[in-house]
N, CA, C and O of each residue as an XYZ file, in Angstrom:
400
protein
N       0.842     -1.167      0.000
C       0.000      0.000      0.000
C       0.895      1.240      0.000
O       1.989      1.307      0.562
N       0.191      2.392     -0.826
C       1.344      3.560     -0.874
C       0.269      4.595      0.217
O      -0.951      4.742      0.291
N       1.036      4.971      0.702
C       0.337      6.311      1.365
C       0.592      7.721      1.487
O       1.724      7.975      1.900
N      -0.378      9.015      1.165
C       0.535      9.928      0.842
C       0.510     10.608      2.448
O      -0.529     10.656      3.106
N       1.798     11.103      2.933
C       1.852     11.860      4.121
C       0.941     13.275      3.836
O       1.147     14.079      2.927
N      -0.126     13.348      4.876
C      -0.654     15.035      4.250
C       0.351     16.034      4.946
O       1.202     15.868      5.820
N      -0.117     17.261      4.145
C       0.607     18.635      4.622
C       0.909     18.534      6.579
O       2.030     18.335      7.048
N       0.222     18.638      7.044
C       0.107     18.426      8.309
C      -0.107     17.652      9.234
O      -0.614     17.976     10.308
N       0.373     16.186      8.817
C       0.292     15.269      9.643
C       1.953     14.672      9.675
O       2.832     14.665      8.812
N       1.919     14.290     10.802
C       2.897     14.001     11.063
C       3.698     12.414     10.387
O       3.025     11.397     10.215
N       4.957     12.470     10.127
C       5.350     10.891      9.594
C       4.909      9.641     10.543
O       4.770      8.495     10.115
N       4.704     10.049     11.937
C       4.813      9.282     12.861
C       3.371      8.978     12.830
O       3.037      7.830     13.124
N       2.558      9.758     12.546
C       1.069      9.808     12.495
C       0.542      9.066     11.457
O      -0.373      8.275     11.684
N       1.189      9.276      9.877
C       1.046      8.865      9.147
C       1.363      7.179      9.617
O       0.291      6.615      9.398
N       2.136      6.372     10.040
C       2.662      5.363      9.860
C       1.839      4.497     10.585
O       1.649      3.336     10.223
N       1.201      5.120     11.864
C       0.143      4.750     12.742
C      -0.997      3.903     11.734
O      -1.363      2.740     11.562
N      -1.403      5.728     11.012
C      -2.789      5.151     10.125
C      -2.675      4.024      9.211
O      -3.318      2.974      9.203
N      -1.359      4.592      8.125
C      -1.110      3.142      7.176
C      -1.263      2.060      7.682
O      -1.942      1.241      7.062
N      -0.696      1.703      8.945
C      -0.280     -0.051      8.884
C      -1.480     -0.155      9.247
O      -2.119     -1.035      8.670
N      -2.291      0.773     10.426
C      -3.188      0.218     10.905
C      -4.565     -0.097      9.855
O      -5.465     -0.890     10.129
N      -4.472      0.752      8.570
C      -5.670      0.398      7.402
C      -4.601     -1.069      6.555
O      -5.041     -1.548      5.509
N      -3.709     -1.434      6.956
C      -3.124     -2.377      6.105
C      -3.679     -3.961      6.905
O      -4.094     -5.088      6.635
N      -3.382     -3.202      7.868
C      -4.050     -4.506      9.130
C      -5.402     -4.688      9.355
O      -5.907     -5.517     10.112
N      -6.090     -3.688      8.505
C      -7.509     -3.808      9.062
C      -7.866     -3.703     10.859
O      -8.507     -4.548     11.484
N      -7.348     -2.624     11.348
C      -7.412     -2.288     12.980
C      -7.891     -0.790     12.808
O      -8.015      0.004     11.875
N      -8.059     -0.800     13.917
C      -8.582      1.245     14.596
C      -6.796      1.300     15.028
O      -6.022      0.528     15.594
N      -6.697      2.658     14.408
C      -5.332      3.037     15.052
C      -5.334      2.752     16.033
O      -4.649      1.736     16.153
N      -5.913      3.205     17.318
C      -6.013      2.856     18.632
C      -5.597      1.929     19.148
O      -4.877      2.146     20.123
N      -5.841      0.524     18.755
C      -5.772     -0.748     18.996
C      -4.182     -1.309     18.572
O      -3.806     -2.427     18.925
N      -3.147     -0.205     17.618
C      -2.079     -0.530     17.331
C      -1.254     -0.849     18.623
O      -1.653     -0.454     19.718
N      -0.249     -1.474     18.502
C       1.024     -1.210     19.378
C       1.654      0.221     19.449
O       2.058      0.783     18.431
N       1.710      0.694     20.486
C       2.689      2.160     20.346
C       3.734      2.214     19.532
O       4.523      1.315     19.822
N       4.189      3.039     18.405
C       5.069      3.269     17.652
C       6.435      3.648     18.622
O       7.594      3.725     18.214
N       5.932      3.871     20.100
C       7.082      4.361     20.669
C       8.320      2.711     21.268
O       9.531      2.622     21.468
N       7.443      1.958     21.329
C       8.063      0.755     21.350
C       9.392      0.329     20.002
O      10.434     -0.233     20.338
N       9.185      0.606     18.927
C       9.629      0.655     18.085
C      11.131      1.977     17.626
O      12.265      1.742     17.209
N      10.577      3.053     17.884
C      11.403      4.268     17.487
C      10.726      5.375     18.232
O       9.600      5.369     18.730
N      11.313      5.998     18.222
C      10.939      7.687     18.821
C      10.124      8.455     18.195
O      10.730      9.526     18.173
N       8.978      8.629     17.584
C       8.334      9.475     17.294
C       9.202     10.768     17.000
O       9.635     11.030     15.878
N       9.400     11.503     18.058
C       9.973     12.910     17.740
C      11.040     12.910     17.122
O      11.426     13.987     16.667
N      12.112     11.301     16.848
C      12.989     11.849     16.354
C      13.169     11.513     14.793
O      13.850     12.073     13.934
N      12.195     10.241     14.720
C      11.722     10.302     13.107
C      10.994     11.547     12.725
O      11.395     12.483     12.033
N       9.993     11.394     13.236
C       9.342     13.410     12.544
C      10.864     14.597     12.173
O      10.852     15.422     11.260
N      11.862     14.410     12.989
C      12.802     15.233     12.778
C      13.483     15.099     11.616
O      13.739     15.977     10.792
N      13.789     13.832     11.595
C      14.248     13.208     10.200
C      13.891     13.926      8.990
O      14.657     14.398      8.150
N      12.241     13.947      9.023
C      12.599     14.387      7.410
C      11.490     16.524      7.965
O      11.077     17.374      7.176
N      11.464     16.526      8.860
C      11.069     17.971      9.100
C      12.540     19.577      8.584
O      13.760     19.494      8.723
N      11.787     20.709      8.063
C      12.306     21.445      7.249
C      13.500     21.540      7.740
O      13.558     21.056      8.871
N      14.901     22.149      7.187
C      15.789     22.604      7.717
C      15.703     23.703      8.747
O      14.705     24.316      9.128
N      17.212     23.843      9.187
C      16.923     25.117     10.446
C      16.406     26.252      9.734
O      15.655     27.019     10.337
N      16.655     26.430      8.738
C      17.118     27.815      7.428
C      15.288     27.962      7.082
O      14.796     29.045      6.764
N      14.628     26.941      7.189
C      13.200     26.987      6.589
C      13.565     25.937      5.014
O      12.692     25.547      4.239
N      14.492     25.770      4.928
C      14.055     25.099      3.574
C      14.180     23.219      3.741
O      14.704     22.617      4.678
N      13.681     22.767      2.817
C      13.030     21.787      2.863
C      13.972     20.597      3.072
O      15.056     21.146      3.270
N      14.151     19.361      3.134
C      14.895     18.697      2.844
C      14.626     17.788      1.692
O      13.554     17.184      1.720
N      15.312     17.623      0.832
C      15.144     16.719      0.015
C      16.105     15.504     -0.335
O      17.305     15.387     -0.088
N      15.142     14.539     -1.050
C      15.429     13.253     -0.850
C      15.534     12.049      1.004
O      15.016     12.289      2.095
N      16.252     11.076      0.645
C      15.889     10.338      2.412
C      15.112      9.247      2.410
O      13.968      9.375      1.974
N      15.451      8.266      2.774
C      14.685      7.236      3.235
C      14.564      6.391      4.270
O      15.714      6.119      4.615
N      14.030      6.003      4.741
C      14.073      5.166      6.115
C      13.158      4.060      6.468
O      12.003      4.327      6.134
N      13.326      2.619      7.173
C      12.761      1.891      6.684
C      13.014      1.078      7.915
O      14.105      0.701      8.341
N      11.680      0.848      8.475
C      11.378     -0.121      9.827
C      10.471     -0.997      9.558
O       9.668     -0.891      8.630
N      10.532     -1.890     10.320
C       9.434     -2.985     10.890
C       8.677     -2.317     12.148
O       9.257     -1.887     13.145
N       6.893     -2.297     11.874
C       6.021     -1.955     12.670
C       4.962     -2.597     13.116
O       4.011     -1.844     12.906
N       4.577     -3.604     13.632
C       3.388     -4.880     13.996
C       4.171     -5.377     13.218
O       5.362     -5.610     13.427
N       3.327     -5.653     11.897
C       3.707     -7.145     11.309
C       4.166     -6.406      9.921
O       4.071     -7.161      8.953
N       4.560     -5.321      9.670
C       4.253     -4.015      8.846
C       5.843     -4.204      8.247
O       6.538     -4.882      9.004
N       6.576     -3.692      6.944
C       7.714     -3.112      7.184
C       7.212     -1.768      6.449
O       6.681     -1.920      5.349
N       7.347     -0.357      7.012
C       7.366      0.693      6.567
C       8.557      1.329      6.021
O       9.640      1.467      6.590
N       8.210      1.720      4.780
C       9.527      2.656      3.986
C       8.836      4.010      3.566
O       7.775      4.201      2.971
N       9.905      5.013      4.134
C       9.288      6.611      4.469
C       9.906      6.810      3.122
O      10.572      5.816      2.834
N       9.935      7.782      2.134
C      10.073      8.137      1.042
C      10.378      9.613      1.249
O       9.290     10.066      0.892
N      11.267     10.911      1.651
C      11.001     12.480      1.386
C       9.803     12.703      2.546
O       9.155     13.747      2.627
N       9.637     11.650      3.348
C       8.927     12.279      4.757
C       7.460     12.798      3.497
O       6.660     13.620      3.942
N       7.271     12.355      2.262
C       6.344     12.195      2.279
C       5.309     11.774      1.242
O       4.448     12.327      0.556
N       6.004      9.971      1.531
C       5.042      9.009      0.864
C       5.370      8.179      1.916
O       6.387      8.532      2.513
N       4.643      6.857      2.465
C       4.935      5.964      2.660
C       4.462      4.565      1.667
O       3.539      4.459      0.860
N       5.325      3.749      2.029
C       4.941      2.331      1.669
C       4.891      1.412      2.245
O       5.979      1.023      2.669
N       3.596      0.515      2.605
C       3.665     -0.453      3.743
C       3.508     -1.741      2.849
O       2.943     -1.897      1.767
N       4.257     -2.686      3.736
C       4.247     -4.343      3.472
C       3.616     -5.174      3.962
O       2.545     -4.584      3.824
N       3.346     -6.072      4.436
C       2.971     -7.034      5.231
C       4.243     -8.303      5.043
O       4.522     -9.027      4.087
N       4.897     -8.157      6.587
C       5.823     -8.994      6.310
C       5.429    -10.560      5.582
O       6.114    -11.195      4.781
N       4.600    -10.780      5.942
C       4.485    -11.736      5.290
C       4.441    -12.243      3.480
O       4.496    -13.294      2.841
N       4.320    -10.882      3.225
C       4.119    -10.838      2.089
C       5.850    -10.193      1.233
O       5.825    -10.013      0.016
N       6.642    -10.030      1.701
C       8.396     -9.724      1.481
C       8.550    -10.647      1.144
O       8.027    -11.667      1.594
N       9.475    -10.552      0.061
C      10.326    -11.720      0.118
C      11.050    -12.491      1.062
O      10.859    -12.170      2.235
N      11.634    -13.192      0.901
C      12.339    -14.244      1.843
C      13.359    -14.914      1.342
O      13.413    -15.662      0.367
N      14.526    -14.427      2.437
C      15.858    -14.814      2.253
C      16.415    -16.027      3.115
O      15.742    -16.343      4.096
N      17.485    -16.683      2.870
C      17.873    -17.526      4.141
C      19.433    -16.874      4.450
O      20.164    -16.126      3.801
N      19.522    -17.371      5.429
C      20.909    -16.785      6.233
C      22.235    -17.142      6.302
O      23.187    -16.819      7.012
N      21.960    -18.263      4.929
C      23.223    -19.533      5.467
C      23.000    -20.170      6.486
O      23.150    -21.332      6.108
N      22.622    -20.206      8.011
C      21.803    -21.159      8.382
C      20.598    -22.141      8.378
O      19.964    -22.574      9.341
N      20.456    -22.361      7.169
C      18.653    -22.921      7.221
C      17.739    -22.397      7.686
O      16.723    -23.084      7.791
N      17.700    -21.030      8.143
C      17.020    -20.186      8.481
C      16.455    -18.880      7.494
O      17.174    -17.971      7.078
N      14.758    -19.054      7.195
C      14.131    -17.971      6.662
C      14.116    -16.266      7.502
O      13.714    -16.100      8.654
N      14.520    -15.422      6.817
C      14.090    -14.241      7.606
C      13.215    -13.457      6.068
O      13.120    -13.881      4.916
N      12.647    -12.070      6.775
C      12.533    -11.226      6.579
C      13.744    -10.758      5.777
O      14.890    -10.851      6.218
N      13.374    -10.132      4.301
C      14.580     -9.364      3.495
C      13.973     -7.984      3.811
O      12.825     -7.731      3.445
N      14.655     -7.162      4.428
C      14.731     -5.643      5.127
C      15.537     -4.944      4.295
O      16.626     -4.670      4.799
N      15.275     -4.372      2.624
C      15.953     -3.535      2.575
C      16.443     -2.141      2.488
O      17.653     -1.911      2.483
């Protein structure tokens, strides 16, 4: 699913809503994003320079529930369902998650 960040919502806000319409849940019912990462300091990530001007380009890219989110310019996202990633092995006989 692509999602567009609006003018005034926050990345952290945004990432809430995505997974939680990807999961079929009420935001509410999510896990805290703060378990995961800092809120304030992803929003910082892609928020304007000191100068007022914008930042461009950036990407960043977590696992959220069962979610992997990739932030795009602070403002697109794209959500996954891990289950639905590809799948790598480790050299141990072991499947993971490909995170890239």
């Amino acid at each position: 699913m692509e999602y567009e960040i609006g003018v005034d919502e926050s990345v952290a806000t945004a990432i809430v809503r995505a997974v939680s319409a990807v999961e079929g849940r009420q935001p509410g019912s999510m896990p805290p994003l703060t378990h995961v990462i800092n809120p304030d300091a992803l929003d910082a990530l892609f928020d304007s320079r000191s100068n007022g001007e914008p930042r461009i380009g950036g990407r960043f890219s977590l696992v959220y529930s069962r979610c992997r989110v990739t932030v795009d310019n602070g403002e697109y996202l794209t959500v996954q369902l891990l289950e639905d990633c590809p799948r790598v092995t480790d050299g141990r006989d072991r499947d993971r998650t490909e995170l890239q």
